[in-house]
N, C-alpha and C positions, 0 to 999 in steps of 0.2 A: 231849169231842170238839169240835174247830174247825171250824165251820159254814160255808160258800162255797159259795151258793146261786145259782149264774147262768141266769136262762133267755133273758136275748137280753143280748147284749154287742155294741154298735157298736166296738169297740175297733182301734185304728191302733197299736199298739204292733208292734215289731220284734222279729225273736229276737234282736239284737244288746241289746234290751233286758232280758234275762230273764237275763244272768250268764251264758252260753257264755262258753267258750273260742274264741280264735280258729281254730283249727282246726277247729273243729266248723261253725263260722259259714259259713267256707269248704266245708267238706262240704254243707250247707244250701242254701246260694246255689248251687251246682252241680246239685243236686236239682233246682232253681227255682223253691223258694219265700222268700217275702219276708215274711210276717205268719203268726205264728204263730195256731192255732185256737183258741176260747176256753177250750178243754180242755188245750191246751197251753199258754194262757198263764197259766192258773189253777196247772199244776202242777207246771212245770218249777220254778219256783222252789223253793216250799216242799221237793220232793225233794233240789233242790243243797243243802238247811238241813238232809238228811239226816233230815227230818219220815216219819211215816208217812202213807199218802195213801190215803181212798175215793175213789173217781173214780166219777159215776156218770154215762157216756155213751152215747149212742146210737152203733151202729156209722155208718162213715163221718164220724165227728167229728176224725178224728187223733190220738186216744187212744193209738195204738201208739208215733207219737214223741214223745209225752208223759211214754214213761219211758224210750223209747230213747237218747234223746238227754240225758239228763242221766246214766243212767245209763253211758255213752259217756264223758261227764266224771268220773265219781266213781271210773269201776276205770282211769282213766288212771293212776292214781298206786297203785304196787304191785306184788305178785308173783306168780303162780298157782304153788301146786304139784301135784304129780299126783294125781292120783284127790280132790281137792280143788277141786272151782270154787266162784270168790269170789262169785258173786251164782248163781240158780237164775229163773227165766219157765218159771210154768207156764202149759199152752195146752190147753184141750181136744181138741184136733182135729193130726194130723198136717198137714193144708193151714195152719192159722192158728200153729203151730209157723213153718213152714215159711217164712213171709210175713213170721214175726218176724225171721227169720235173713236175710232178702233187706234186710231194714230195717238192723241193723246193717254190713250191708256197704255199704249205700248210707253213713248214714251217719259208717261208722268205717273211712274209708280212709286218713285222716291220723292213726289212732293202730295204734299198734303191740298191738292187741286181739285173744286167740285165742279161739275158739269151740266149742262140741259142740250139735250137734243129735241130740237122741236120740227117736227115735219110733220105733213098733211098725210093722210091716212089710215092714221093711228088715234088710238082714243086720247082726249086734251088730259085726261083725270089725272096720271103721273107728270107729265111735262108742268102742271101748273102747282103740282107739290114740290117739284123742284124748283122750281123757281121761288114760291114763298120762302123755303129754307135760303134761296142767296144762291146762286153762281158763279165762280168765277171765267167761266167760259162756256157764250152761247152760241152754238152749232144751229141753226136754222134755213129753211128756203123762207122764203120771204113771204108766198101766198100763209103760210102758216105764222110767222111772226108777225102781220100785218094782221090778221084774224084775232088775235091775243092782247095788240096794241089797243085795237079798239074795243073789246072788250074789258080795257084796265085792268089786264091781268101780267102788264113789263112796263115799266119804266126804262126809258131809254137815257138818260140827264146823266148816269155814275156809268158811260159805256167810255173807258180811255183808250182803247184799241180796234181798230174795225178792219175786217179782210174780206175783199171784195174776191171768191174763187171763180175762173171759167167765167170771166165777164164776156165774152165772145158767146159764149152760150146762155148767159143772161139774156143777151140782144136778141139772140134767135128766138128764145122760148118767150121773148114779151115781157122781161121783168125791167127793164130799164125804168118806166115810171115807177117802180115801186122802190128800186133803188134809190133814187131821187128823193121820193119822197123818206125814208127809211135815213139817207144820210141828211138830212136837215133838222130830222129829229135828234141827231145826237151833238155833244159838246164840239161846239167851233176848235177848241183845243185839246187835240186827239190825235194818234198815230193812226194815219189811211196806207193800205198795204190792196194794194190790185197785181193781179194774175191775171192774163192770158195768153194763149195762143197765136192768136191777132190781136191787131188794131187797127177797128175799121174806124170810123170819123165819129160814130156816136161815144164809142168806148175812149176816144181821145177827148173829148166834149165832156165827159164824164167825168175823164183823170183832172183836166184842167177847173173845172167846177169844183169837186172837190180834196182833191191833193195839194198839201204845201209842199212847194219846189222838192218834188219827188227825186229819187237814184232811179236810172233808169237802167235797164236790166235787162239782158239781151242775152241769151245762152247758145244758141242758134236760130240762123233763119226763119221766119215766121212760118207757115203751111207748109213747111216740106216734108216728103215723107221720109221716114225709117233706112238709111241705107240697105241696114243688115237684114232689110225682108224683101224678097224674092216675089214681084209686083207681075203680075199678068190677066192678060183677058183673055174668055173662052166665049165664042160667038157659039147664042143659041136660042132656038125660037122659042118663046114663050110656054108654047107645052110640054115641051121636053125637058124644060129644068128640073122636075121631079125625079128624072131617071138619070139623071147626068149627075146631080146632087149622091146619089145613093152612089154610083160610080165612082164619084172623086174617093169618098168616105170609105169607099172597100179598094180602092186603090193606087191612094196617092201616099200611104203613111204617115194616117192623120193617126197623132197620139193624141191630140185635145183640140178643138176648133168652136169659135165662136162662129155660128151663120145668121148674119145682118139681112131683116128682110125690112121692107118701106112702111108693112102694115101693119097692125096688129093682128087681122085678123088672117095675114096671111101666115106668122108668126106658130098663133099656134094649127093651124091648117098642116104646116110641115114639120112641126115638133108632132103632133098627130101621126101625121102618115108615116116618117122616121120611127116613130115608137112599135107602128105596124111591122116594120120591115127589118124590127131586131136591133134597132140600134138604141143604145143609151141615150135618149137625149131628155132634156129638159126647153122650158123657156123661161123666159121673162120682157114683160111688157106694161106698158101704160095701165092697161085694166085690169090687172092684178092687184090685191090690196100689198101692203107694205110686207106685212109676214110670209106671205109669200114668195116674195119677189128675194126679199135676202135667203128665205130658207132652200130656193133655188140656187143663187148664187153658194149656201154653203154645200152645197151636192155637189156644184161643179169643181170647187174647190180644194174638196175635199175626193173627190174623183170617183165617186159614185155615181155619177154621169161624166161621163168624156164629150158629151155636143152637148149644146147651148144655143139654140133659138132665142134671137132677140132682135126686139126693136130698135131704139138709137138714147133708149136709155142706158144701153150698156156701153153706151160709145165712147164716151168722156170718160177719162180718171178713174174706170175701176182697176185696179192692181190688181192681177189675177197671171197668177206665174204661170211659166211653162204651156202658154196656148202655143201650140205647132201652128196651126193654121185659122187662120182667117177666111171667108168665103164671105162676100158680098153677092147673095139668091136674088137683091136690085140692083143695082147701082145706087149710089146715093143721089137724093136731088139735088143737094147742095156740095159742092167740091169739097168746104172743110167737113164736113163730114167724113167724106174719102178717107182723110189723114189719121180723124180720129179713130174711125171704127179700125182701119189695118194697124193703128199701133197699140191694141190690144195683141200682139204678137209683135217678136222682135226685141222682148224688154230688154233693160236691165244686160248689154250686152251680148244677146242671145238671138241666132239665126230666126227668121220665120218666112211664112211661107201668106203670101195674099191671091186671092182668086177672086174677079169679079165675072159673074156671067151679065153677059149683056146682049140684045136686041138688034135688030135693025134698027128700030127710033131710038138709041143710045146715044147717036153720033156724037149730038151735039156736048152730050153729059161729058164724054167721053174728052172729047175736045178742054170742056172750060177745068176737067180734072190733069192733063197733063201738062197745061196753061199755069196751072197754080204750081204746081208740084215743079215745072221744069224737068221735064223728061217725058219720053215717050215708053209707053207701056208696051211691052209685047203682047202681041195675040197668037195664041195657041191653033192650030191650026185647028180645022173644025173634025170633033171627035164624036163619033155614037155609042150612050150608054153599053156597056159591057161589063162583064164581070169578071174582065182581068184576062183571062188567056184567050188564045187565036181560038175562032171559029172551027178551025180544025182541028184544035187541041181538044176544042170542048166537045166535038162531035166524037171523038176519042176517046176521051174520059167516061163518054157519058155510060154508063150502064143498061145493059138490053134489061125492058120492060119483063119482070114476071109474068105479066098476063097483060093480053092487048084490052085497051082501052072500053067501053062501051061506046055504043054506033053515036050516043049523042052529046057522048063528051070530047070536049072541042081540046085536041090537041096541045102539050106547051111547044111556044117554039123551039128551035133545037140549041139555039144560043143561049137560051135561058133556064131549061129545067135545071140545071146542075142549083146554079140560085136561088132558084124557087124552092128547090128542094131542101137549101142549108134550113131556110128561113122560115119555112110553112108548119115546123114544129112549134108551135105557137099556138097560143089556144085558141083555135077557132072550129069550125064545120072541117070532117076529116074528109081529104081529097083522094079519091082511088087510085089516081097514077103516083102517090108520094108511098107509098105503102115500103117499099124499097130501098128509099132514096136517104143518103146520108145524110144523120141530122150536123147541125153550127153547134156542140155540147155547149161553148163560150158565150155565143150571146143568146140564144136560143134559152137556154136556161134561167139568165138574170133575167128575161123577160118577164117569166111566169112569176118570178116573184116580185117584181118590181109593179108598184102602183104611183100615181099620179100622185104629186103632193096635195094634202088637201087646204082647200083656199078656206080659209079662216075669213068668217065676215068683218067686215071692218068697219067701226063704228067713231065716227068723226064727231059727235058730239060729246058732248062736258060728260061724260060719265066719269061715276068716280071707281067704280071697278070693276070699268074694262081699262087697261091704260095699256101702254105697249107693248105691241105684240111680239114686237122682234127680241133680238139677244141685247140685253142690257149692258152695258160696260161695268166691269168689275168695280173701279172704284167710284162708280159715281150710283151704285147701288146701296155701296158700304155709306157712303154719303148719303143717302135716303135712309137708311135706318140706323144713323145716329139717335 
């Protein structure tokens, strides 16, 4: 095995240096970028030499055009036929699938490249028309491409290229035998390309099973986390995370925040209660269908939501700029977990901000996350939900009642009405001591217009017109209606 061990690279090299094609370069530079990442610039080459590649990166390294883009160059020259695609990207996740196929569109507009995106939740009817017309690049999680296999709806015999993404998360989520199986079906003489974060002893078991005398590929330290994000804990008892939660978000200067909780159902529980209390928020989770879940992700995206409830589907590899803050509502069970969810902020150069609330029975969590990472997290000293000014500020502020109260209505407290009262112009039962009280015009407003996205059923069977639900890629639609 060939050794390429990088943990900090000053490097000013170009992608015009690394052997693109001009067309590609041009796709690039329209992107707008100019200097490839040290992950990219370690790997693009040895792939155009048709090498097989460990890559071991941390998410938010650029690792996805690391094989996107060579790979871009290598199926330019050639032919797809049906039920045969020439290279195969496996992905854990229907969202990290899905981000791969946004990637190849970006950038392979200047080649004449067709595509299949195959993932579970979605109807088979399109994915199996693309595939009869030929692919030359197949995007899949493997529970969905192992469903189609035995169905004789792919050929796996004409697959020259295979990239194994987030094999670390392979492991967790239980796909390893399916990988196993998946790489024995294809051509003994092939380009194998593995990604991840770690390597624990199955995912080295793996590489050695199937990679010929790989480049190995190091860009920084395995599980560490994010310098440039601003790591702390905030001890807090279990019940009171609801109102500590609503505190951060009216007082920390969150401009966008993804908040990681353990459950799904606790998930939309606090996207719920958050949407009570005027805030923009959305989720996304496991029990959502596919259309869903990205037509979420394009809200937050596009900033028609600023919070984002999710589970640890969002944890790995989604690119989503400009998150300010991170907040971890669990801790995570698993350490690498930690690394992942906080480096949804921090990108691409860019400060961020992480917050974990944690428990009395955290310790131990607590313990094996600053074990991995190497370093010791601050804890925030212990704080009670507020709404920003001193108690006597807000006893201050607050405005004498128009008219006293009725005998059986139960008082707000005094540190609280001024909030209550931004926030209770929201459509609900009208309250008698709000009658006065200033409304929040800013969020207050988007409320009333704003509704839930609606969950589209999802139909996992051979239908032939219902097919995918989500946003199609431009050219591989134009490819469908050749």
């Amino acid at each position: 095995m060939q050794r390429c061990i990088l943990y900090f690279s000053g490097t000013t090299m170009n992608f015009a240096d690394l052997g693109l094609s001009e067309e590609l370069l041009k796709s690039v530079a329209e992107a707008g970028y100019d200097e490839p990442t040290p992950i990219q610039a370690q790997a693009i080459p040895p792939v155009l030499m048709m090498k097989d590649i460990i890559g071991i990166a941390q998410t938010g390294t650029g690792k996805t055009a690391s094989f996107v883009l060579p790979m871009i160059d290598i199926l330019a020259h050639g032919r797809s036929r049906a039920r045969m695609p020439r290279s195969l990207i496996l992905e854990p996740t229907r969202e990290l699938a899905a981000q791969v196929a946004e990637n190849f569109e970006k950038y392979g507009k200047h080649h004449n490249l067709s595509m299949a995106l195959l993932i579970g939740g979605v109807s088979m009817g399109d994915q199996i028309k693309a595939l009869e017309k030929g692919v030359d690049v197949l995007i899949a999680t493997p529970g969905r491409l192992m469903d189609l296999f035995d169905r004789g709806r792919i050929l796996m015999s004409g697959c020259e290229l295979l990239v194994i993404d987030e094999a670390d998360r392979m492991l967790d989520m239980g796909f390893i035998p399916d990988i196993e199986s998946i790489c024995s079906k294809l051509p003994a003489t092939r380009q194998t390309m593995l990604f991840s974060a770690t390597m624990p002893p199955p995912i080295k078991k793996l590489s050695d099973q199937f990679l010929n005398n790989p480049k190995y590929i190091e860009v920084s330290r395995p599980a560490t986390a994010n310098t440039s994000i601003d790591q702390s804990l905030i001890e807090v008892a279990p019940k009171a995370k609801r109102k500590l939660i609503v505190d951060l978000l009216d007082n920390e200067g969150v401009e966008t925040a993804i908040i990681f909780c353990n459950r799904k159902t606790e998930v939309r529980d606090l996207c719920e209660s958050l949407r009570k209390d005027g805030f923009d928020a959305g989720q996304i989770h496991g029990d959502m269908d596919q259309s869903s879940r990205l037509a979420e992700l394009d809200r937050f995206k596009s900033g028609e939501i600023n919070i984002l409830c999710a589970s640890d589907v969002a944890a790995r590899g989604l690119d989503i700029k400009g998150v300010s803050h991170v907040i971890n509502y669990d801790i995570p069970w698993h350490p690498d977990d930690y690394i992942h969810r906080i480096g949804r902020t921090g990108r691409a150069g860019a400060t961020g901000v992480a917050i974990t609330f944690i428990t009395r029975s955290d310790a131990e969590h607590v313990e094996s996350i600053e074990k991995l990472t190497g370093m010791k997290i601050s804890v925030r000293k212990e704080r009670k939900a507020k709404a920003g000014a001193k108690p006597s500020e807000k006893a201050a502020a607050k405005p004498a009642p128009a008219k006293p109260e009725p005998a059986k209505a139960k008082a707000p407290r005094q540190d609280d009405a001024p909030k209550r009262a931004q926030r209770d112009d929201r459509p609900k039962k009208p309250r008698q001591d709000q009658s006065d009280a200033p409304a929040k015009p800013a969020r207050a407003a988007k409320v009333e217009e704003k509704k839930p996205p609606v969950v589209q059923d999802s139909n996992d069977d051979d239908g032939a017109d219902s097919g995918w639900n989500g946003p199609m890629p431009s050219f591989l639609d134009a490819k469908l209606n050749r």
